[in-house]
C-alpha positions in Angstrom: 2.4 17.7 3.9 5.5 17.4 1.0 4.3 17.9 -2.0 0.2 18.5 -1.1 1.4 22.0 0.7 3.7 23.2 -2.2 1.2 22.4 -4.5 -1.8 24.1 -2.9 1.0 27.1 -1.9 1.4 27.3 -5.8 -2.0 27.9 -6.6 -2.9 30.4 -3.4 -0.4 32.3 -5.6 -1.5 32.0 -8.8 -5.3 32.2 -7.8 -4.3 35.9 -5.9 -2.7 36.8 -8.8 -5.3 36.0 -11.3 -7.4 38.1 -9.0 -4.9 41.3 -9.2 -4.9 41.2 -12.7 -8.6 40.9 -12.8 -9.0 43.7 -11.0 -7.4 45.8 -13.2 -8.1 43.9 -16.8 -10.8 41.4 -17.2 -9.9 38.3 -17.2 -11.8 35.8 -19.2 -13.6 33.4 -16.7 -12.2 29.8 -18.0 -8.9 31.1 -16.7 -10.0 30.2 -12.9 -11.3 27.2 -14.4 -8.2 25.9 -16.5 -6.3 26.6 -13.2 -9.0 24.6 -11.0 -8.8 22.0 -12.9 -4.9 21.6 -13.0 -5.4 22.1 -9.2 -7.7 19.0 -8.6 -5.9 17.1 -11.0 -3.0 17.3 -9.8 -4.3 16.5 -6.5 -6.4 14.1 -7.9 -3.0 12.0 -8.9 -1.6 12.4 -5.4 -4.7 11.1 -4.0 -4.4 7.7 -6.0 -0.9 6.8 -6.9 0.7 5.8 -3.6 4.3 6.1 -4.7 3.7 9.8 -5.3 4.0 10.3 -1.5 1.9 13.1 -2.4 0.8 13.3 1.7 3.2 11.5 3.5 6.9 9.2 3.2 5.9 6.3 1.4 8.3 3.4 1.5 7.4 1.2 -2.5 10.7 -0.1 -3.4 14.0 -1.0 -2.0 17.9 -0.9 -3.7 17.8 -1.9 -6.9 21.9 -3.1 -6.6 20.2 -5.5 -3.6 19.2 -8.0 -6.4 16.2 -8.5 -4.1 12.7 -8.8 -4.2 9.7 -8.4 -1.4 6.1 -9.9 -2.5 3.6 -8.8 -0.4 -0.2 -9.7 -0.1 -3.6 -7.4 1.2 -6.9 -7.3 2.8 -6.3 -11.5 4.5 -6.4 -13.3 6.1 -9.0 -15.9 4.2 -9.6 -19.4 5.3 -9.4 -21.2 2.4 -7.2 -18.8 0.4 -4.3 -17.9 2.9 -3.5 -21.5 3.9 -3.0 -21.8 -0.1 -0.7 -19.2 -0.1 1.3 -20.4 3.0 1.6 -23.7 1.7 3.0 -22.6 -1.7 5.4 -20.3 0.4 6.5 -22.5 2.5 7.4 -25.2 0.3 9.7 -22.8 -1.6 11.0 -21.7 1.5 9.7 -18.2 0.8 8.9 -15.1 3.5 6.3 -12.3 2.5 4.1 -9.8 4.4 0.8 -9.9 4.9 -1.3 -6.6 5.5 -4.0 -7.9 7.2 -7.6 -6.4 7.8 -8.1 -5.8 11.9 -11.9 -7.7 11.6 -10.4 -10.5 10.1 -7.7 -10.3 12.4 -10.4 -10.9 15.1 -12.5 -13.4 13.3 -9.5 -16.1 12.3 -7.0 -15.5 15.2 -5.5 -19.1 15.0 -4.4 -18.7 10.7 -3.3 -15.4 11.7 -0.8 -17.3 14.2 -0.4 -19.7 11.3 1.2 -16.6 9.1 3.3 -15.3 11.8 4.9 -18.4 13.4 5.7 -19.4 9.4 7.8 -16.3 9.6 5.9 -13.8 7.9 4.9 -10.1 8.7 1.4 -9.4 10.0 1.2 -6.0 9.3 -1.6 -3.1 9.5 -4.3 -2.8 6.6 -6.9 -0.8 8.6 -9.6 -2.7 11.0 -12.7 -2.4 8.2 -11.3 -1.3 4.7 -14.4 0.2 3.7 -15.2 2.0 0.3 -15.3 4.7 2.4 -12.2 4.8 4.4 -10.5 7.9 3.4 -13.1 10.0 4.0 -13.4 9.8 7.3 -11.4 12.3 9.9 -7.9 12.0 11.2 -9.2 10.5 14.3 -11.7 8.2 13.2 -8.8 6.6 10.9 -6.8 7.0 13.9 -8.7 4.9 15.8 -9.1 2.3 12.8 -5.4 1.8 13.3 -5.0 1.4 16.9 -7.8 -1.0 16.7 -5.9 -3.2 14.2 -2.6 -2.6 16.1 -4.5 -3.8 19.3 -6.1 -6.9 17.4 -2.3 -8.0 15.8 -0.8 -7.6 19.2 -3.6 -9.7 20.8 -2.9 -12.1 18.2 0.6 -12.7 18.1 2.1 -10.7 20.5 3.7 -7.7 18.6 2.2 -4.5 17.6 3.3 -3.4 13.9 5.1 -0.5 12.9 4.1 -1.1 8.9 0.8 0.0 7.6 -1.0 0.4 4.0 -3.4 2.5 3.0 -6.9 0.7 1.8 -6.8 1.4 -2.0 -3.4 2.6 -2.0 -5.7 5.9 -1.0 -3.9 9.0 0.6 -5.0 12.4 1.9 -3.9 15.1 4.7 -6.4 13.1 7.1 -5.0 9.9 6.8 -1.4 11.5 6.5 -1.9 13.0 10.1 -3.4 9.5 11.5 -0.5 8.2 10.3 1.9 10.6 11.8 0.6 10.4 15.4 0.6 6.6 15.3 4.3 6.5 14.0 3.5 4.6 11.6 5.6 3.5 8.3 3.6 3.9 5.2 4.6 0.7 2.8 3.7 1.3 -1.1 4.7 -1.4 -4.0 6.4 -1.1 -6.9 5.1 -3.7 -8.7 0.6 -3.6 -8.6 -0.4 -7.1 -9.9 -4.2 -5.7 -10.4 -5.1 -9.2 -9.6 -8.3 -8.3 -7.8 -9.6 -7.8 -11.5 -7.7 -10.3 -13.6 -9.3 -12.8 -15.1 -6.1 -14.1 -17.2 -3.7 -15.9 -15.3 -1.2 -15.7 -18.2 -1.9 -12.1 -18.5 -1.3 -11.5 -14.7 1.9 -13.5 -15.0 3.1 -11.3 -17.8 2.1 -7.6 -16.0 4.2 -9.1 -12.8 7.0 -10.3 -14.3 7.9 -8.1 -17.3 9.5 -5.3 -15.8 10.9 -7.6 -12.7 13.8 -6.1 -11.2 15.7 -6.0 -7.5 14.5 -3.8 -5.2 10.5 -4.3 -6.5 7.6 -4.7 -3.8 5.3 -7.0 -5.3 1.4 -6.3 -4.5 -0.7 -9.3 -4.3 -4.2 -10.3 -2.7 -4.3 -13.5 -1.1 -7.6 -13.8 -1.5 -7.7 -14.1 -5.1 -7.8 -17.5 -6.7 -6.0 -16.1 -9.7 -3.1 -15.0 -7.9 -3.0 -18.6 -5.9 -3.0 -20.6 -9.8 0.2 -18.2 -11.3 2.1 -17.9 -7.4 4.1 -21.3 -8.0 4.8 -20.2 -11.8 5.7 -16.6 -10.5 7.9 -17.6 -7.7 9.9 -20.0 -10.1 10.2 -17.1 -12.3 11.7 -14.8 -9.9 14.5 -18.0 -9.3 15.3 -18.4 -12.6 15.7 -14.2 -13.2 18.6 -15.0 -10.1 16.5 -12.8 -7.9 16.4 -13.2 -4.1 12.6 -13.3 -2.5 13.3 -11.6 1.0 10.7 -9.8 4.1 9.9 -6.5 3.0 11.2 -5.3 6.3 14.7 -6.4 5.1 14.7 -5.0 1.9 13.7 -1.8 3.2 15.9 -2.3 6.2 13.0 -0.8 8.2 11.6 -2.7 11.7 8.3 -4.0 11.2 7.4 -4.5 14.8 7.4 -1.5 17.7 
């Protein structure tokens, strides 16, 4: 799996050749340990940053010559929140994508119609999004995904082709879930951290300072933070000359099977 096979290759190698030389001149033990822990935290970093595609193709950013943007938002939809955003969107007359959680999918049917007949992407977030998510087996995420693909299709009539990885969370189970559902893995360039920000001056600052075309904004619809700076933020983006545009289109990839 890219880079997870030439890294663990690497240190097979090393490791058997630690052991040869150890065989024939002692080798002080923190060796093995210096090299473990380079190991696993290298690993460790693959694991976490999405845009590492550590495991798998990750798709975070488009072409920066585009002079476009994609903002996209996670874990909806929300009564109470996701109207918000849809109203702010709409009267901009702005598109985004929504990575949706299957259960709530299934528990507010009708505003997820809402967020696809306004012309945004309802796309694949896994069915629970639980803490423990990634360390389940390749099947039982499997089946998380074709659950959520079956709720979205219920819903709205198309089964989605995009999917995000709870936590931005990768490993060579998920990577083969992924695989045998076809799916496209979509990353961000731009993380807004807005689940934890308490500043909305502070948010605006971390999500506009390095703006450029090409970026994949990551929001969370649920937040009211991110609901107070979204007008401020989308004015911004007007004013830099950039184009807001369906994260499908900037990475010229279909969204729907």
């Amino acid at each position: 799996m890219l880079k997870y096979k030439t890294i663990t290759i690497v240190f097979i190698v090393a490791l058997a050749a630690m052991v040869a030389y150890d065989a024939m001149e002692t080798l002080p033990w923190w060796y093995y340990l210096i090299l473990a822990i380079i190991y696993l935290g290298i690993v460790g970093y693959g694991t976490s940053v999405l845009s590492a595609q550590f495991f798998l193709p990750v798709r975070y950013k488009g072409d920066h010559g585009s002079n476009s943007i994609a903002i996209t938002f996670d874990d909806g939809p929300i009564p109470g929140n996701t109207e918000k955003a849809l109203e702010i969107l709409k009267a901009r007359g702005v598109k985004a994508a929504f990575f949706c959680i299957g259960n709530r999918i299934a528990a507010h049917p009708q505003l997820t119609k809402e967020i696809h007949t306004a012309g945004h992407l309802i796309c694949n977030h896994s069915y629970w999004h639980a803490a423990t998510f990634d360390l389940q087996t390749a099947s039982q995420i499997a089946k998380e995904l074709t659950d959520t693909d079956k709720v979205i299709e219920e819903t709205i009539g198309a089964r989605p082709t995009f999917f995000r990885p709870p936590y931005g969370v990768t490993n060579p189970m998920l990577a083969s879930a992924v695989k045998k559902g076809g799916y496209k893995t979509i990353g961000w360039s731009v993380r807004s951290f807005d689940t934890v920000s308490k500043d909305a001056a502070l948010l605006m600052q971390r999500v506009t300072r390095s703006l450029k075309g090409g970026d994949v904004v990551l929001f969370h619809d649920y937040c009211d933070i991110t609901l107070d700076i979204l007008p401020a933020f989308l004015d911004h983006v007007a004013k830099r000359g950039l184009k807001i545009v369906r994260v499908d289109e900037l990475l010229n990839e279909r969204a729907y099977a």
